[in-house]
VEXDREN-2710 file (C-alpha; in Angstrom, 1 decimal):
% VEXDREN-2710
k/r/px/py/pz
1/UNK/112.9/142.2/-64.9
2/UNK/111.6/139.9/-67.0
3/UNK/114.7/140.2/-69.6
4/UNK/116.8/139.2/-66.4
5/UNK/114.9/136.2/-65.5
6/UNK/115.2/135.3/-69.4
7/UNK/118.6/135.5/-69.3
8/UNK/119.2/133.4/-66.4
9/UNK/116.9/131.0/-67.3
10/UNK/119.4/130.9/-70.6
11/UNK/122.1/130.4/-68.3
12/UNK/120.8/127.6/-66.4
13/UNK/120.0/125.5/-69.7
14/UNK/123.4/126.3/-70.9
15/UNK/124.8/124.8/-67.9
16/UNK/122.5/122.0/-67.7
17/UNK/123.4/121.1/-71.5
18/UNK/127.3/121.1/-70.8
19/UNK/127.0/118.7/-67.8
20/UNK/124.7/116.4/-70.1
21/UNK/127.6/116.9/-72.9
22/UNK/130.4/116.3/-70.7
23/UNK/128.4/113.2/-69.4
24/UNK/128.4/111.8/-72.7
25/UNK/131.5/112.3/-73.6
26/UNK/132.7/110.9/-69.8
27/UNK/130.6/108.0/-70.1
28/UNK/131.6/106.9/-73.4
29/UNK/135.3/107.2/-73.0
30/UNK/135.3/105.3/-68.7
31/UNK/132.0/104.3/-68.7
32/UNK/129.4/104.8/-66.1
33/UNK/130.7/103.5/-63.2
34/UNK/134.1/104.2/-64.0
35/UNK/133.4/107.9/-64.7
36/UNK/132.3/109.8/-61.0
37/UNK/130.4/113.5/-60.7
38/UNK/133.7/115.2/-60.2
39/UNK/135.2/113.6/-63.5
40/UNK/132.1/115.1/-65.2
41/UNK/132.1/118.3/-63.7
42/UNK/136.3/119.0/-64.6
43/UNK/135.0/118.4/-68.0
44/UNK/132.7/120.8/-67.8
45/UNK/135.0/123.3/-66.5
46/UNK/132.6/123.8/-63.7
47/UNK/132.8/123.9/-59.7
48/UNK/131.6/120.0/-58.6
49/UNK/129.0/121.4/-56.1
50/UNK/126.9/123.3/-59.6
51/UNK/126.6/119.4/-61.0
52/UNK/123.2/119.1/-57.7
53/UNK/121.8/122.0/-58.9
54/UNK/120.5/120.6/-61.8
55/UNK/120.9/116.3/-60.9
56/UNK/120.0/114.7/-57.3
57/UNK/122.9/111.7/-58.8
58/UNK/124.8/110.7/-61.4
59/UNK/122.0/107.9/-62.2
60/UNK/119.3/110.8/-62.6
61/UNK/121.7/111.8/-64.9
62/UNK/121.9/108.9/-66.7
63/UNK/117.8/108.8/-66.8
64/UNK/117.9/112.0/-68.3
65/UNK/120.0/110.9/-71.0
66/UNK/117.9/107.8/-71.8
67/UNK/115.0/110.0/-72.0
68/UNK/116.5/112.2/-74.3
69/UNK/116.4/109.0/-76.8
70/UNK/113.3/108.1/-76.5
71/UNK/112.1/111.6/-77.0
72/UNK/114.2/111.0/-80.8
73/UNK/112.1/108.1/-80.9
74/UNK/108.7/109.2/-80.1
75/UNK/109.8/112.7/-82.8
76/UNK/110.7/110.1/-85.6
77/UNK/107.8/108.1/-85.1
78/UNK/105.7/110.6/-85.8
79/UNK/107.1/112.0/-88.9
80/UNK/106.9/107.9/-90.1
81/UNK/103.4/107.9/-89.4
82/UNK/102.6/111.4/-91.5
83/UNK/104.4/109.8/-94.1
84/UNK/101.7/106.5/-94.2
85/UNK/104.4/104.0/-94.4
86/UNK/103.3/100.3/-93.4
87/UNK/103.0/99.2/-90.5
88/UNK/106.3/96.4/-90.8
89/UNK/108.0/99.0/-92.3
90/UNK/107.7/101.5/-89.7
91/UNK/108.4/98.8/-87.1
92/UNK/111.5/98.0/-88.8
93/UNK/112.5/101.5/-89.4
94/UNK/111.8/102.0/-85.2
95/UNK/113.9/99.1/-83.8
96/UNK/116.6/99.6/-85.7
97/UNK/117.0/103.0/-84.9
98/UNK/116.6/102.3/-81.6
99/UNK/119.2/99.8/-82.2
100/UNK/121.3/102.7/-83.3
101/UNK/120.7/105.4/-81.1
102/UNK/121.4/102.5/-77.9
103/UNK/124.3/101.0/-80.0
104/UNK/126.3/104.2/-80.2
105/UNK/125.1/105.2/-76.5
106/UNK/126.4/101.9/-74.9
107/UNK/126.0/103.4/-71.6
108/UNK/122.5/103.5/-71.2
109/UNK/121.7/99.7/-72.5
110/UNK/121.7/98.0/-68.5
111/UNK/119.1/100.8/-68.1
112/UNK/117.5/100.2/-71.3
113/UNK/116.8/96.3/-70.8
114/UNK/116.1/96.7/-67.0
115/UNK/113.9/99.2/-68.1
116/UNK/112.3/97.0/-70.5
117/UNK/112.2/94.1/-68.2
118/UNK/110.1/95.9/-65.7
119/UNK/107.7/97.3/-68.3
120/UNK/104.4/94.8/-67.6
121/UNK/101.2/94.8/-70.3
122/UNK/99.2/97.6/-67.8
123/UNK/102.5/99.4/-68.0
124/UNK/103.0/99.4/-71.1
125/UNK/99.2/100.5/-72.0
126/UNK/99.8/103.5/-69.4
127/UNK/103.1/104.5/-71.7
128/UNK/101.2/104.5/-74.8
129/UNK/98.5/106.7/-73.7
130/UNK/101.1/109.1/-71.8
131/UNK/103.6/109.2/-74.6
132/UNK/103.0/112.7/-74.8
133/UNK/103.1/114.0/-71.2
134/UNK/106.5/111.6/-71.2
135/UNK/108.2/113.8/-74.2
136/UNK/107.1/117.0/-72.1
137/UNK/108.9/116.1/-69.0
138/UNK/111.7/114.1/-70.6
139/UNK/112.9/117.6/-71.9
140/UNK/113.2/118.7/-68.4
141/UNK/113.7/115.4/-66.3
142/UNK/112.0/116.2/-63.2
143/UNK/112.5/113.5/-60.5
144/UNK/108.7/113.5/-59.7
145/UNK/108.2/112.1/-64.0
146/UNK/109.4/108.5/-62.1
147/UNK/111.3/107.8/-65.6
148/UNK/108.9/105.5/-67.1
149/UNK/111.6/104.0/-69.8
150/UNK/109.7/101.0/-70.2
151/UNK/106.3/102.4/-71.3
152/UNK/108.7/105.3/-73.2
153/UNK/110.7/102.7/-75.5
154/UNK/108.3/99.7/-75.6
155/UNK/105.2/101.2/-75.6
156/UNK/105.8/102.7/-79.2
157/UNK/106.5/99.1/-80.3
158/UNK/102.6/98.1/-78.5
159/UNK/100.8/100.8/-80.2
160/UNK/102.7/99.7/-83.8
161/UNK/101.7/96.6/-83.2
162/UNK/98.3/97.1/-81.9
163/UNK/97.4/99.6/-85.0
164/UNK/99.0/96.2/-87.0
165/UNK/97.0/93.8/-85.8
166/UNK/93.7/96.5/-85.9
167/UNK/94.7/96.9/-89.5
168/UNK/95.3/93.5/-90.8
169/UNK/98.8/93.7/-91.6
170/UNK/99.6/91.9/-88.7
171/UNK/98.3/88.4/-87.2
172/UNK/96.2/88.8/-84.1
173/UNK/96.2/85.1/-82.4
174/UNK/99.3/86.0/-80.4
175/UNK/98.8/89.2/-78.2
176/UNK/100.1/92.5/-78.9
177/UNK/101.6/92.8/-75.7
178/UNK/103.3/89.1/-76.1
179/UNK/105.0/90.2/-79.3
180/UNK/106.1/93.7/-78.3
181/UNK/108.2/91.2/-75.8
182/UNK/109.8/89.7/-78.4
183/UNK/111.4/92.8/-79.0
184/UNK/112.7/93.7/-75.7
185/UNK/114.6/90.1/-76.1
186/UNK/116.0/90.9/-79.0
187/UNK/117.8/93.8/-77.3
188/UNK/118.7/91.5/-74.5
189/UNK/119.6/88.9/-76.8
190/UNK/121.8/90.7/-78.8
191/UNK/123.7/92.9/-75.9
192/UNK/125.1/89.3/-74.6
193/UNK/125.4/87.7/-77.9
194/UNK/128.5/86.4/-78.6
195/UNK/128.5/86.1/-82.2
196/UNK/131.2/88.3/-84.2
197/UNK/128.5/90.9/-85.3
198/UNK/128.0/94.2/-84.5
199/UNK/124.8/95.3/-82.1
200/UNK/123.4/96.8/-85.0
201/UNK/124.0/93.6/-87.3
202/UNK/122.7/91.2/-85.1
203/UNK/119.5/93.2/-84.6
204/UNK/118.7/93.2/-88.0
205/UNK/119.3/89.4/-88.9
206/UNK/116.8/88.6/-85.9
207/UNK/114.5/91.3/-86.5
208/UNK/113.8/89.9/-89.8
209/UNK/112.7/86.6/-88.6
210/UNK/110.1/88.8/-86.0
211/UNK/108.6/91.1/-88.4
212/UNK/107.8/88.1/-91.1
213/UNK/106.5/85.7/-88.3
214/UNK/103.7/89.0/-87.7
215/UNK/103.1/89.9/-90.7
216/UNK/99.2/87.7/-91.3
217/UNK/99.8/85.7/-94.4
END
């Protein structure tokens, strides 16, 4: 009995894994709007009414994805911090691959900054000390987790830059929560910049200018 339920419950995450792929690759090539839950589910080779057994919409979907990224984010994170880098250069190291993960994942950027915009100080508190509890249900994306992206992205920048200022390394006259804005503009800034750079590129060069105006002298 319990080798059955095993094996089903195999089943059902193999499924749920080639919807998510087939999403990806759907989204990518038409983009979100463009690309509709039966487009997804032909390239899936599956029947169109299987796609509501695991997504109430093609946006809870598109949630799931996102939190699939900030789930990367939280893991590397983590290995930075075992590995007692600074705190600029772990900062650094975090928006830019944020930068990268969103830059090749184009899709999910509207989310990501609206996201972002919505995330308030309180909020962004809450995500830090839930960051945990967030990974957890981000691996199965339950509707009831009410996809906290804000708190999930940006509240990893707060606590950097809260453990910075705590530590000296960076200036504490400006608020923590302040700054950590700064980076959700440079996303925004650099989504509907019209500069010949890459998303990547342009990240950087303004990223640079942040990180040396926090660092205390």
């Amino acid at each position: 009995m319990a080798e059955a339920m095993g094996r089903r419950e195999q089943k059902k995450l193999m499924a749920r894994s080639r919807i998510l792929e087939a999403a990806v690759a759907q989204f990518a090539s038409c983009g979100f709007q463009a690309a509709s839950v039966a487009d997804i589910m032909k390239a899936a080779d599956m029947g169109l009414g299987t796609f509501y057994n695991y997504f109430a919409s093609k946006e809870e979907l598109l949630h799931c994805l996102l939190d699939g990224l900030a789930v990367q984010l939280q893991q590397h994170l983590q290995e930075l911090q075992e590995q007692r880098k600074g705190h600029a250069e772990i900062l650094r190291e975090m928006v830019m691959l944020t930068a990268r993960l969103v830059g090749q994942n184009r899709y999910v950027l509207p989310l990501f900054l609206s996201a972002g915009e919505k995330a308030g100080g309180r909020e962004l508190a809450a995500g830090v000390a839930g960051q945990a509890s967030q990974a957890d249900a981000s691996e199965a994306c339950p509707m009831a987790a009410g996809h906290a992206h804000g708190p999930a992205f940006m509240g990893m920048f707060l606590q950097l830059v809260q453990s910075g200022q705590q530590g000296g390394e960076f200036r504490d006259d400006v608020s923590a929560e302040i700054i950590t804005e700064m980076f959700h503009s440079l996303f925004q800034a650099a989504a509907f910049s019209s500069l010949p750079l890459s998303f990547e590129e342009n990240i950087n060069m303004k990223l640079k200018l942040i990180i040396d105006g926090i660092c205390a002298k």
